[in-house]
TILUMMAR-44150 format. One record per residue (C-alpha): residue number from 1; residue in three letters; chain; y, x, z. Coordinates in steps of 0.05 Angstrom, whole numbers. Layout:
// residues N
{gulo NUM; ALA; A; {Y; X; Z}};
...
This chain:
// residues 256
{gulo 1; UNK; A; {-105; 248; 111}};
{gulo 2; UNK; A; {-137; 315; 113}};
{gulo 3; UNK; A; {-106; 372; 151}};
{gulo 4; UNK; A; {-111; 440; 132}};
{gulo 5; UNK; A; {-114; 491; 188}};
{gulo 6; UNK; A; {-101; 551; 146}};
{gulo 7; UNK; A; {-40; 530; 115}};
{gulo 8; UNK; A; {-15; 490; 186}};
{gulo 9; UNK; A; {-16; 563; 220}};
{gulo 10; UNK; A; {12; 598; 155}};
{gulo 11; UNK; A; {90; 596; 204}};
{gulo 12; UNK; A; {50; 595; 276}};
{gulo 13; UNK; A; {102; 643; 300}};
{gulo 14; UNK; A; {159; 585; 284}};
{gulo 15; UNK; A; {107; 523; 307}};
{gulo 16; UNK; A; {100; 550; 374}};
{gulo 17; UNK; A; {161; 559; 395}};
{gulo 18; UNK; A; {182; 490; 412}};
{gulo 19; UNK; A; {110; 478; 456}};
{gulo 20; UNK; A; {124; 542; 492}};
{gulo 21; UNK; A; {192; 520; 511}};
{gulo 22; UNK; A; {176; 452; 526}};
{gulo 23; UNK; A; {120; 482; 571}};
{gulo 24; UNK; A; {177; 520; 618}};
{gulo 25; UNK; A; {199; 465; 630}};
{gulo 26; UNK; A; {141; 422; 663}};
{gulo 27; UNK; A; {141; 433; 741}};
{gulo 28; UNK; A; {70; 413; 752}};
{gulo 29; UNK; A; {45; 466; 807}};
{gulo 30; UNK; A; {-35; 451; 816}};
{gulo 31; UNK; A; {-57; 390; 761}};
{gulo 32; UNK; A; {-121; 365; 765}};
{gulo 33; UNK; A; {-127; 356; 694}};
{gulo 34; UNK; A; {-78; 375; 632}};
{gulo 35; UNK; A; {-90; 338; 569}};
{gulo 36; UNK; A; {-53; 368; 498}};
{gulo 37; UNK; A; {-47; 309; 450}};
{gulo 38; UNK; A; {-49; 325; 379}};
{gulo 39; UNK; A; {-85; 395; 402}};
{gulo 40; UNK; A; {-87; 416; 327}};
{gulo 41; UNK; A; {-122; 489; 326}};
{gulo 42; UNK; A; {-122; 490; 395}};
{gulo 43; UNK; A; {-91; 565; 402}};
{gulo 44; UNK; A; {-27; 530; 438}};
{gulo 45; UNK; A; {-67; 494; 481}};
{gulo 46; UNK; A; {-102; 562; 516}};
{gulo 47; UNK; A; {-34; 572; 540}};
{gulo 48; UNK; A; {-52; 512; 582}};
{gulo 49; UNK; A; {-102; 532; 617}};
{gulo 50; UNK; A; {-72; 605; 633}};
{gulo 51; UNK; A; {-12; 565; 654}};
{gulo 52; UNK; A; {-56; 529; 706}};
{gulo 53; UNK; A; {-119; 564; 711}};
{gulo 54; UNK; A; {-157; 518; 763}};
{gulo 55; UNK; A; {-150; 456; 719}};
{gulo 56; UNK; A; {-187; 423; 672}};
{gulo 57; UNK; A; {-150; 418; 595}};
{gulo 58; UNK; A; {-173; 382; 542}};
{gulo 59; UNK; A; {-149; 388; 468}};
{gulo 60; UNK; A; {-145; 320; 435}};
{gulo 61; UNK; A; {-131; 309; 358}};
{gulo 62; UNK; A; {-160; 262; 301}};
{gulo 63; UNK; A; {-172; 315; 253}};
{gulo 64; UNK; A; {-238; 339; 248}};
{gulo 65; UNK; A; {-218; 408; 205}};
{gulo 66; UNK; A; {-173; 419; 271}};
{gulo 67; UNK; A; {-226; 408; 327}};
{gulo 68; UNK; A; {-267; 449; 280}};
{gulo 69; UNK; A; {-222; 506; 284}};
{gulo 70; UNK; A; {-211; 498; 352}};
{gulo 71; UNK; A; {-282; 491; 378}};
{gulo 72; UNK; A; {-293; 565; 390}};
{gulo 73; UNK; A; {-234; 567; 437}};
{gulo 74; UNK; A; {-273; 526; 492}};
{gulo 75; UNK; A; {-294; 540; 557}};
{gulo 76; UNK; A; {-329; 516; 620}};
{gulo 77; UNK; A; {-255; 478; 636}};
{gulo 78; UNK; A; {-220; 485; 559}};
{gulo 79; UNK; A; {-253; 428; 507}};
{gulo 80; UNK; A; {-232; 399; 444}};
{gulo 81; UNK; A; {-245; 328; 422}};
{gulo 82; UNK; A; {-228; 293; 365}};
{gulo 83; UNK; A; {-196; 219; 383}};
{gulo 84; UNK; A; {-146; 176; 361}};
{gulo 85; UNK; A; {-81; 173; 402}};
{gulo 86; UNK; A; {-53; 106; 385}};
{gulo 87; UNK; A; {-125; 80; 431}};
{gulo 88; UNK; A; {-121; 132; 478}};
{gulo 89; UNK; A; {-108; 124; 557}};
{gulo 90; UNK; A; {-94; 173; 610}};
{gulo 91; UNK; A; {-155; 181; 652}};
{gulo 92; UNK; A; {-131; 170; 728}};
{gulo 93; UNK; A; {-133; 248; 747}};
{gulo 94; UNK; A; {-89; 273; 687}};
{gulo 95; UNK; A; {-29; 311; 731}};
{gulo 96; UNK; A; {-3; 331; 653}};
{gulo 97; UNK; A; {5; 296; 594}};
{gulo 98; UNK; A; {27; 345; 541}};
{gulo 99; UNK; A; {42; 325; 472}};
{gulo 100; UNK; A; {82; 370; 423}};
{gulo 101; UNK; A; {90; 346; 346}};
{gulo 102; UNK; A; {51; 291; 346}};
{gulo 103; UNK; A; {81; 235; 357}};
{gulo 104; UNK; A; {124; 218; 301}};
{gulo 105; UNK; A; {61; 210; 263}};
{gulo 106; UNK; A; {45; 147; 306}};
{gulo 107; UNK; A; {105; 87; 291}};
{gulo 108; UNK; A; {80; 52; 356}};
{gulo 109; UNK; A; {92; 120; 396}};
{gulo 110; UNK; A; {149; 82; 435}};
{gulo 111; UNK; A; {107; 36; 470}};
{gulo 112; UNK; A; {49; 77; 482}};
{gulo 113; UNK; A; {101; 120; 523}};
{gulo 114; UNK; A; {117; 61; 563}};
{gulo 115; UNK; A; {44; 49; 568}};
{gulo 116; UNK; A; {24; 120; 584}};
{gulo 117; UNK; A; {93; 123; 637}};
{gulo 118; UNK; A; {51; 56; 673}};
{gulo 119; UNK; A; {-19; 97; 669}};
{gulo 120; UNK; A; {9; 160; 694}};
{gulo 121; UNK; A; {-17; 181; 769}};
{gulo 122; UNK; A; {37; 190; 812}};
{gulo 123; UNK; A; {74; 261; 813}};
{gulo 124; UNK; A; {37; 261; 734}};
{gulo 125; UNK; A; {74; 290; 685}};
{gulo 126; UNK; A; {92; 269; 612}};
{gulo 127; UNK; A; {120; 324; 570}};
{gulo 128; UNK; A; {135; 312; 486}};
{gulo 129; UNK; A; {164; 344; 430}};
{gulo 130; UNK; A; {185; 314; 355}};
{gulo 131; UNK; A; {214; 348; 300}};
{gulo 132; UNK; A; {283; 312; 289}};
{gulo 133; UNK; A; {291; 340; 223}};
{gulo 134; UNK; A; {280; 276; 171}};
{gulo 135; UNK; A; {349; 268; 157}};
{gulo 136; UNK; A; {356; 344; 136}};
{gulo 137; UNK; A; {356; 375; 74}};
{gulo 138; UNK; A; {280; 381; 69}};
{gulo 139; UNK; A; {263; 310; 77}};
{gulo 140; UNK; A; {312; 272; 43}};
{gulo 141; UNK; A; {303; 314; -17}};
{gulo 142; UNK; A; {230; 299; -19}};
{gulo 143; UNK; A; {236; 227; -1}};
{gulo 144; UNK; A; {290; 222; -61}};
{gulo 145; UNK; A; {235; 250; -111}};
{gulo 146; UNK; A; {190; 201; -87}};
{gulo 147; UNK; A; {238; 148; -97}};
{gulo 148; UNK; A; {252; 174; -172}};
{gulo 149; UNK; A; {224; 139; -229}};
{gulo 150; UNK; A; {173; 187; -248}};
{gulo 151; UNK; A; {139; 179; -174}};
{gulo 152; UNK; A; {166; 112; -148}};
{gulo 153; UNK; A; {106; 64; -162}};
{gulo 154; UNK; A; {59; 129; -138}};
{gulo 155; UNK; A; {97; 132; -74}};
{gulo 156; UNK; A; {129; 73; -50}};
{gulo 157; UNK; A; {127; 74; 17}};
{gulo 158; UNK; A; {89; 133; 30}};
{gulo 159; UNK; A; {141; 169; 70}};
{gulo 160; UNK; A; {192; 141; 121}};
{gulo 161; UNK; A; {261; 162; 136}};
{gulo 162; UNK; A; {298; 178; 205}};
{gulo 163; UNK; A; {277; 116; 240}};
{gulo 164; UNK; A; {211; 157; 248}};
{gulo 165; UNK; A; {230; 183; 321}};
{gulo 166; UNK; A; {289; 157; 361}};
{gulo 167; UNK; A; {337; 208; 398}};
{gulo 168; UNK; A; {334; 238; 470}};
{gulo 169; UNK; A; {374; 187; 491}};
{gulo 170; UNK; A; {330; 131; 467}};
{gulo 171; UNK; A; {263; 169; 492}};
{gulo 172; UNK; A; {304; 175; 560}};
{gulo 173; UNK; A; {321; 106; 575}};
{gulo 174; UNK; A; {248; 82; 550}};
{gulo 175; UNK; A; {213; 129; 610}};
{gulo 176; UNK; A; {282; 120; 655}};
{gulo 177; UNK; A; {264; 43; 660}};
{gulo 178; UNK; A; {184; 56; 668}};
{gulo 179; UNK; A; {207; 95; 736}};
{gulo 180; UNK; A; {203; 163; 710}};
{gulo 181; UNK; A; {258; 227; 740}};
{gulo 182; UNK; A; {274; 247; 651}};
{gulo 183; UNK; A; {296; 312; 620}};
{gulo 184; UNK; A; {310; 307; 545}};
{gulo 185; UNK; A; {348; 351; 504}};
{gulo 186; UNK; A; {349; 380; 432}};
{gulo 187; UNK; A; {345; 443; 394}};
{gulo 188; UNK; A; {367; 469; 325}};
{gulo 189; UNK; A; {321; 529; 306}};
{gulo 190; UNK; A; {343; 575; 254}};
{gulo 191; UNK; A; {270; 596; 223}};
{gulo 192; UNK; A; {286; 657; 168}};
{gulo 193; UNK; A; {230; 647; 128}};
{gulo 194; UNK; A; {193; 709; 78}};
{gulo 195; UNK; A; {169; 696; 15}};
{gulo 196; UNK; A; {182; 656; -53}};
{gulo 197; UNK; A; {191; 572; -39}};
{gulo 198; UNK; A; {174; 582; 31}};
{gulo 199; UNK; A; {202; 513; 50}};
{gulo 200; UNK; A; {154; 478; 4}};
{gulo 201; UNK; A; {99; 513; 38}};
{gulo 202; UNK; A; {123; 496; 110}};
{gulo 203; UNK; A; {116; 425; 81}};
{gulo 204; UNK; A; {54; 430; 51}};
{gulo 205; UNK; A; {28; 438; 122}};
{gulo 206; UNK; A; {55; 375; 147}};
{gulo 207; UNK; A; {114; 333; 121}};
{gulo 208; UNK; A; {87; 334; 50}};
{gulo 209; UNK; A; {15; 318; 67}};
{gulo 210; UNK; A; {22; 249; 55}};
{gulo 211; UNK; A; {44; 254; -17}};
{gulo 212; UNK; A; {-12; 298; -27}};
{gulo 213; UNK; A; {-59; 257; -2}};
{gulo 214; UNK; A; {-32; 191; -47}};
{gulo 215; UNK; A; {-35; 227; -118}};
{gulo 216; UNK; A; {-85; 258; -152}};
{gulo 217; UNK; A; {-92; 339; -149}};
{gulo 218; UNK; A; {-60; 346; -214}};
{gulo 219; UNK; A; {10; 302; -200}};
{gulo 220; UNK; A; {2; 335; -129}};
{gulo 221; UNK; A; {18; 401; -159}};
{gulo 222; UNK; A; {72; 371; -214}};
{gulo 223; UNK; A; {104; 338; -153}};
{gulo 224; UNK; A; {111; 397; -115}};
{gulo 225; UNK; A; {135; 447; -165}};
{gulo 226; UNK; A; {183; 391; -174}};
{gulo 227; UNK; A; {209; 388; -107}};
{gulo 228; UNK; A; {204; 475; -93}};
{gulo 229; UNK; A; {250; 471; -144}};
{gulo 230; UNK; A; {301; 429; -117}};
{gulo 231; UNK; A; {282; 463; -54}};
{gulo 232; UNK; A; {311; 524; -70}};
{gulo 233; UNK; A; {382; 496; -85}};
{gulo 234; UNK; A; {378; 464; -14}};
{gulo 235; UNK; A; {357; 527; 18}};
{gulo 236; UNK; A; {369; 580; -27}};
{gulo 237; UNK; A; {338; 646; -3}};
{gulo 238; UNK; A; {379; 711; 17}};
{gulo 239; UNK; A; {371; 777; 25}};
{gulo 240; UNK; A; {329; 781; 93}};
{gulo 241; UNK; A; {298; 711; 74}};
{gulo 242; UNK; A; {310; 633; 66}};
{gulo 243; UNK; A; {342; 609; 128}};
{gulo 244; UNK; A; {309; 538; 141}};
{gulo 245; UNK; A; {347; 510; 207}};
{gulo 246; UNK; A; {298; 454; 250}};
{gulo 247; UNK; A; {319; 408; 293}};
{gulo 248; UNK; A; {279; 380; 348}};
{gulo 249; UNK; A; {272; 333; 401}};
{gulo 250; UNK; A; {248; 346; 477}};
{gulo 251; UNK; A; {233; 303; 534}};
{gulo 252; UNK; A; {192; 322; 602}};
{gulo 253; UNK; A; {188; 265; 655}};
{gulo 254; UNK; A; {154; 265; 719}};
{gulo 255; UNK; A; {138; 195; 763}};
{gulo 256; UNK; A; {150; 198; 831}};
């Protein structure tokens, strides 16, 4: 699947939230080197490196329209690569392991946590976020048109449900058993979002990108006017905006 940059920072404001407050909470003092899986654009990741300016950070994601974007960003100790996560390892000096909304996009993401807890150098840090928002509104509406008759045989399969990403508690016990000190918690943002359908287009940057990539351009478009429209009875807009609430899912460990 392609990833559009321009339409992924079209709510950057309401994106980086969640990586700036999972950031607060990483204790790392001096790292060696920071690593930010699933970099996208790379304009979260600078944060990084003016969090800890005397290590080296690399930006890691497997779209090439992201690294793209983000190429101009780099520095003599800020680089972008493009890789693929579910093969990647955490080189021996990595002090931080920073991931935020990547990994529900990876179904094996559980064990490569336990892998990456084993790989981690000791005092490391590994720091996640997930959206926990696929049994809201937004994405059981959209996997229910998909399901429907005009789109079933289109889209079977194509999206999955709330087994996506576990809960904190889950994530906890996974890193708890690997050795790893755990802090996980959730959040419930309440994003008030300008403009007509503006849920759809929050989706069209990332939860709806697989249905676009399945169908051809033309029942791309049918099948989102379809679902703006039953968007707007799930989050009908009001007079400062369309309130779109988004829960989320934290964990930062450290290994002794």
């Amino acid at each position: 699947m392609r990833w559009d940059p321009a339409q992924y920072a079209r709510y950057a404001d309401e994106r980086g939230r969640p990586f700036v407050d999972l950031l607060a909470q990483v204790g790392a003092t001096e790292p060696r080197r920071v690593v930010d899986l699933g970099c996208g654009p790379g304009t979260l990741t600078t944060l990084l490196a003016q969090r800890w300016p005397r290590a080296v950070v690399e930006g890691i994601d497997s779209s090439p329209e992201m690294i793209a974007k983000a190429a101009p960003l780099a520095t003599a100790r800020l680089s972008f690569a493009v890789a693929d996560v579910a093969s990647w390892s955490v080189p021996a000096d990595a002090d931080v392991v920073f991931s935020n909304a990547l990994l529900q996009w990876v179904p094996t993401h559980v064990e490569l946590l336990r892998r990456w807890a084993d790989e981690l150098p000791s005092g490391g840090w590994l720091a996640f976020q997930v959206p926990g928002n696929f049994g809201a509104p937004s994405h059981v509406t959209m996997r229910a048109l998909a399901a429907s008759p005009r789109w079933a045989s289109s889209l079977s399969g194509v999206l999955r449900g709330e087994e996506t990403v576990g809960s904190p508690a889950s994530y906890a016990s996974v890193l708890l058993d690997s050795g790893l000190s755990v802090q996980a918690w959730e959040t419930t943002y309440l994003h008030v979002l300008p403009g007509p359908d503006p849920v759809v287009e929050w989706l069209r940057g990332t939860g709806l990108r697989p249905v676009l990539a399945a169908l051809p351009p033309d029942d791309a478009e049918e099948f989102t006017a379809q679902l703006a429209a039953r968007l707007r009875e799930a989050y009908p807009p009001g007079p400062h905006g369309t309130m779109f609430p988004f829960r989320r899912l934290f964990v930062v460990a450290s290994k002794p």
